[in-house]
C-alpha positions as CSV (number, residue, x, y, z in Angstrom):
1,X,-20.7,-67.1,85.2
2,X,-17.7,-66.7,83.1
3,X,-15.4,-63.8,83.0
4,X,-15.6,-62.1,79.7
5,X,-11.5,-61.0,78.6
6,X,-11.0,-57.7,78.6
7,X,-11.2,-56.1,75.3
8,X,-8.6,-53.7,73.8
9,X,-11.5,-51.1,73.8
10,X,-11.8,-52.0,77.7
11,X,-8.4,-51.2,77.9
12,X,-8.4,-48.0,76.3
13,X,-10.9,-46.7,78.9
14,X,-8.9,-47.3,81.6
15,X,-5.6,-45.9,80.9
16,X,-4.7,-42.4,82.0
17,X,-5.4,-40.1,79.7
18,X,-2.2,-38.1,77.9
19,X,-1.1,-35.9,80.1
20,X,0.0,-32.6,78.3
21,X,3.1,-30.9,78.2
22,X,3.1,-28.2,80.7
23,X,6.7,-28.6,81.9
24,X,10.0,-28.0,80.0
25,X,13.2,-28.1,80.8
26,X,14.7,-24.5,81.5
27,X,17.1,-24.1,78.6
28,X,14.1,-25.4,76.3
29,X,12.0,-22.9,77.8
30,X,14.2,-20.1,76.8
31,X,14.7,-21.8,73.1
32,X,11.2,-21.6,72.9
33,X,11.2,-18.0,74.1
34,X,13.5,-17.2,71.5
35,X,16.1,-16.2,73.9
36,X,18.7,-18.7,72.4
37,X,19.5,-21.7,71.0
38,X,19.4,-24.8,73.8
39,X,23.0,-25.1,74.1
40,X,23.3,-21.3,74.0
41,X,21.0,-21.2,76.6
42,X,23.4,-23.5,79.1
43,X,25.9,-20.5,78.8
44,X,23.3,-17.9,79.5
45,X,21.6,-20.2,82.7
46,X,25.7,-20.9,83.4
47,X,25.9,-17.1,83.9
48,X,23.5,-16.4,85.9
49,X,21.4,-14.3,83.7
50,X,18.4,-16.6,84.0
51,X,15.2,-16.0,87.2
52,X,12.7,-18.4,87.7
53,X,10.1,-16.7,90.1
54,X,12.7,-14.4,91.5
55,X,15.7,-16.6,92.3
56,X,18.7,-16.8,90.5
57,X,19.3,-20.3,88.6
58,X,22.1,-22.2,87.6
59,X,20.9,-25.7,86.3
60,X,19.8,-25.2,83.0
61,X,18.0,-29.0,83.5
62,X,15.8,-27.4,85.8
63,X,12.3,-28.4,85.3
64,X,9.9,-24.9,85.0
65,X,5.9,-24.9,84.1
66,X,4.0,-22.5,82.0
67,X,2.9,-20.6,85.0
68,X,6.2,-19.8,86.0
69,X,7.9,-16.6,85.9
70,X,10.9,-16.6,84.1
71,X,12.9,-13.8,83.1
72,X,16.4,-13.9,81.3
73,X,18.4,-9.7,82.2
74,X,15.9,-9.1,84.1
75,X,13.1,-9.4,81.5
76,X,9.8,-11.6,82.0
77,X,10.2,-13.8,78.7
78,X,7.7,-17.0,77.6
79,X,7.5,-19.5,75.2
80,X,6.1,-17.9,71.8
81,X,4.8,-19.2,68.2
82,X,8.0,-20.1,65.9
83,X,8.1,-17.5,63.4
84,X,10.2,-17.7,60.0
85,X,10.7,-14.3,57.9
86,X,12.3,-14.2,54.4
87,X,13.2,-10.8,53.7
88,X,15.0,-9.9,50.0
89,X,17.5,-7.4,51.9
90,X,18.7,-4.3,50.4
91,X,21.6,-2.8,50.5
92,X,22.8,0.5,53.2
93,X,20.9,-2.4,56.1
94,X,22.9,-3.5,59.3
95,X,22.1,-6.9,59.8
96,X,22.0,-7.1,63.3
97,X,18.6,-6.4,66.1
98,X,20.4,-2.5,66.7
99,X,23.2,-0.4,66.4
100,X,24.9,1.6,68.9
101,X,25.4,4.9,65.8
102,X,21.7,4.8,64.7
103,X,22.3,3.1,61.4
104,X,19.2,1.3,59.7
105,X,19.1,-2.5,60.7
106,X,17.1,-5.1,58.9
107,X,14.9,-5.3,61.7
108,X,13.4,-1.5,60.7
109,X,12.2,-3.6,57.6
110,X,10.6,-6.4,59.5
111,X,8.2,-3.9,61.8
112,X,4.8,-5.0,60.9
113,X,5.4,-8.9,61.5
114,X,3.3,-8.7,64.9
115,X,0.7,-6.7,63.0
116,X,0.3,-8.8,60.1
117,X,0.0,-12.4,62.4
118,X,-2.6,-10.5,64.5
119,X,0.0,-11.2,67.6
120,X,-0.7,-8.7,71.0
121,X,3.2,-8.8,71.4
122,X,6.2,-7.9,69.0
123,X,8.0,-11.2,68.7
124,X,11.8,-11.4,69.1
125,X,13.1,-12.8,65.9
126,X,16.6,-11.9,65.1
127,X,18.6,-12.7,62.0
128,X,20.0,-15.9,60.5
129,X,23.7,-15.0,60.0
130,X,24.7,-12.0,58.6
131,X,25.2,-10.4,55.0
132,X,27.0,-7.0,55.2
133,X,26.2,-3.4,54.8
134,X,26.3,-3.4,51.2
135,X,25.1,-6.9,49.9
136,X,21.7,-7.3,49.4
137,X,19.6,-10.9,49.1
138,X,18.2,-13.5,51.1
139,X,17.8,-13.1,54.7
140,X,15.9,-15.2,57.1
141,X,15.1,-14.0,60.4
142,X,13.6,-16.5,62.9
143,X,12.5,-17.1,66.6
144,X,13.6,-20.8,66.5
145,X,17.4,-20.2,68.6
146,X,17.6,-24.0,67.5
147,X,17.5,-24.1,64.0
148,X,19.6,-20.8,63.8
149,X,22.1,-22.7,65.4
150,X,21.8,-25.5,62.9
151,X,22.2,-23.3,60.1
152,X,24.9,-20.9,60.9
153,X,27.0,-23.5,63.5
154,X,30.8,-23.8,61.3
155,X,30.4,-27.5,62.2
156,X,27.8,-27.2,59.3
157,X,28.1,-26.5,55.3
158,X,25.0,-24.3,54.1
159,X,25.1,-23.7,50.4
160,X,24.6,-20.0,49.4
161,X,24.3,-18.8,46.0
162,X,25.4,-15.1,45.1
163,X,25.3,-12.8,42.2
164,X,28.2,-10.8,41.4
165,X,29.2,-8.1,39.7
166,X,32.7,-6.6,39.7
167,X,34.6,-3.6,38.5
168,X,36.5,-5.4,35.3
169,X,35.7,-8.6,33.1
170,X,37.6,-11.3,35.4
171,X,40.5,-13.2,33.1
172,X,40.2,-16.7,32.5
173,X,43.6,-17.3,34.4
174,X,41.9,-15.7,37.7
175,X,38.1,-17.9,36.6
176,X,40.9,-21.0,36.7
177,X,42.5,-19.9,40.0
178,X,39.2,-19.4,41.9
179,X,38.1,-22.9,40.7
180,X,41.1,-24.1,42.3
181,X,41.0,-22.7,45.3
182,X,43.0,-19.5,47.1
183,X,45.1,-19.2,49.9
184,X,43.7,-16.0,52.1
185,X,45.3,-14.6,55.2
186,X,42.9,-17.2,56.9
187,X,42.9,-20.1,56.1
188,X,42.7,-21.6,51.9
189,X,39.2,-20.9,50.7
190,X,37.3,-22.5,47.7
191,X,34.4,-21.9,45.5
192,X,32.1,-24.8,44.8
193,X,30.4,-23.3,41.8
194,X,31.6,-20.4,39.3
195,X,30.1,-19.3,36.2
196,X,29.9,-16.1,33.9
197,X,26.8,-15.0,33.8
198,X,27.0,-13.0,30.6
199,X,30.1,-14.6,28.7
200,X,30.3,-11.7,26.1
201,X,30.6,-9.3,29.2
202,X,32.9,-11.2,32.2
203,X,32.1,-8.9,34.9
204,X,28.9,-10.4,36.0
205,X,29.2,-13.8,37.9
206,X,27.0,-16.4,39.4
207,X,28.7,-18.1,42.6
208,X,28.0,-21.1,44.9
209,X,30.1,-21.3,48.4
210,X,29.6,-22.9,51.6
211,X,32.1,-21.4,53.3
212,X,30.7,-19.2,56.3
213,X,34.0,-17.2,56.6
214,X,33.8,-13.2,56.9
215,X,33.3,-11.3,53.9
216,X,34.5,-14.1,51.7
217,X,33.2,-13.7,48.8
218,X,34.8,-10.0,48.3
219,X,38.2,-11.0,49.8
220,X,38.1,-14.1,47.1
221,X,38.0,-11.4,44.8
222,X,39.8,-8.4,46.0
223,X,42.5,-11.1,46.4
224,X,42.5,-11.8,42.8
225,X,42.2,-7.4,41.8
226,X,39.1,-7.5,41.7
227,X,36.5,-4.7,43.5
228,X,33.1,-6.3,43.9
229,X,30.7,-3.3,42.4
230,X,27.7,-5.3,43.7
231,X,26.7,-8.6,46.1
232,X,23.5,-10.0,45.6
233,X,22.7,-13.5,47.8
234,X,20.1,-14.9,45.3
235,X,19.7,-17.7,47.3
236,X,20.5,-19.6,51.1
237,X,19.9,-22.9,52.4
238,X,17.2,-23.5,49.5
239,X,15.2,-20.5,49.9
240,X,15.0,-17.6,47.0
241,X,14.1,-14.3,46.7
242,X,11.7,-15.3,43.9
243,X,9.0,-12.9,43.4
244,X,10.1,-10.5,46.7
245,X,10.9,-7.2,45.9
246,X,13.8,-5.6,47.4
247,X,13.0,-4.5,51.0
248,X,9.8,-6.4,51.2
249,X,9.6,-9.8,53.3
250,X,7.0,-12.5,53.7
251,X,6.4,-16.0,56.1
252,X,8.0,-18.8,54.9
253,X,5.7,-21.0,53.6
254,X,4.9,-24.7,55.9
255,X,6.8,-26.7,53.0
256,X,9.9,-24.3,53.2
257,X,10.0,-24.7,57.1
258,X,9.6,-28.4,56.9
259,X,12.3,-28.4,53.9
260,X,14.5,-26.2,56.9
261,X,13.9,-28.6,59.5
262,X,15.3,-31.6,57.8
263,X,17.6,-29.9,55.3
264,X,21.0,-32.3,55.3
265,X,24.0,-30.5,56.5
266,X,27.7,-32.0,55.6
């Protein structure tokens, strides 16, 4: 009798079926954790921070399961759902996770994140960057260490959009001179985008920068005279404030974390 060919459906029902993930690599363990971003994590594992079921680990390559215990200080941490956060930040906030004099920190705003997901843990997000005491805006907070890294690394140029509104109109010759460019004690900074916002009035200003630097955005100004009465970020790495009242925050949506994830940096 003759031998029927195997078939591709023959085939299919003898290969292995996928085999799951249930091993990562270490430092991708502790991205996924939130602990850090991968590269971050190197430093950390580097250090000696890093346990996996009690013993001390240097190779941040190390292959750990799902079942392992792994704790990063001391602390048991795991692998948790990627959260994203956009919170329309006010202004007398720290942006930081806590300060050592008791101030209010963004992350008193951002409480009720576990409560509203349903989650039996409080998940560690931390914030994207920073915007200072007194300028309000667009914040994202996240869990993802490796698009935080992508967004904030100075190898990268993310486009932020500010509203400002200073003490005095600001004089065409000054408008000219920011377009242009200034030399700060830092390093020459540059504006990609100024406009007046209210050309009868001068002292309100819309203004594009990619520049990461400290504080920029005020020093550009104070450089110039110039005391900036109010900072508003209306807008960072495509994401607005748009219908988010100050102080409030919401998930990003799936399109705006897909939009995150393949956002072109220069």
């Amino acid at each position: 009798m003759k031998k029927r060919k195997p078939t591709r459906k023959d085939v299919s029902k003898n290969r292995p079926a996928e085999k799951h993930e249930d091993e990562f690599r270490l430092n991708k363990y502790l991205a996924h954790a939130g602990v850090a971003s991968r590269r971050k994590a190197d430093e950390l594992i580097s250090q000696g921070l890093v346990k996996v079921n009690g013993k001390v680990i240097s190779t941040p390559g190390m292959k750990v399961k799902v079942t392992d215990m792994v704790e990063f200080e001391g602390k048991p941490v795991r692998p948790e759902r990627k959260i994203y956060v956009l919170l329309n930040k006010p202004r007398g906030y720290i942006t930081t996770t806590d300060d050592d004099k008791d101030r209010k920190t963004v992350m008193d705003l951002v409480k009720n994140v576990s409560k509203q997901l349903k989650l039996p843990y409080d998940p560690r997000i931390y914030p994207v960057g920073r915007l200072d005491r007194n300028t309000s805006g667009v914040l994202l907070l996240t869990n993802d260490g490796d698009l935080s890294l992508r967004l904030t690394h100075p190898s990268h140029s993310m486009a932020k959009i500010y509203k400002v509104s200073l003490n005095k109109p600001l004089s065409q010759e000054h408008f000219d001179a920011l377009k242009q460019g200034t030399e700060l004690e830092d390093g020459f900074a540059e504006i990609d985008e100024l406009a007046y916002v209210d050309t009868q009035d001068g002292t309100v200003l819309g203004v594009e920068i990619h520049m990461g630097k400290n504080r920029i955005v005020r020093r550009l100004f104070e450089h110039y005279g110039y005391v900036v009465e109010k900072l508003d970020r209306m807008v960072f790495a495509g994401l607005t404030k748009k219908d988010l009242p100050r102080g409030r925050w919401r998930l990003l949506t799936e399109k705006e974390i897909r939009q995150l994830k393949y956002l072109k940096l220069d």
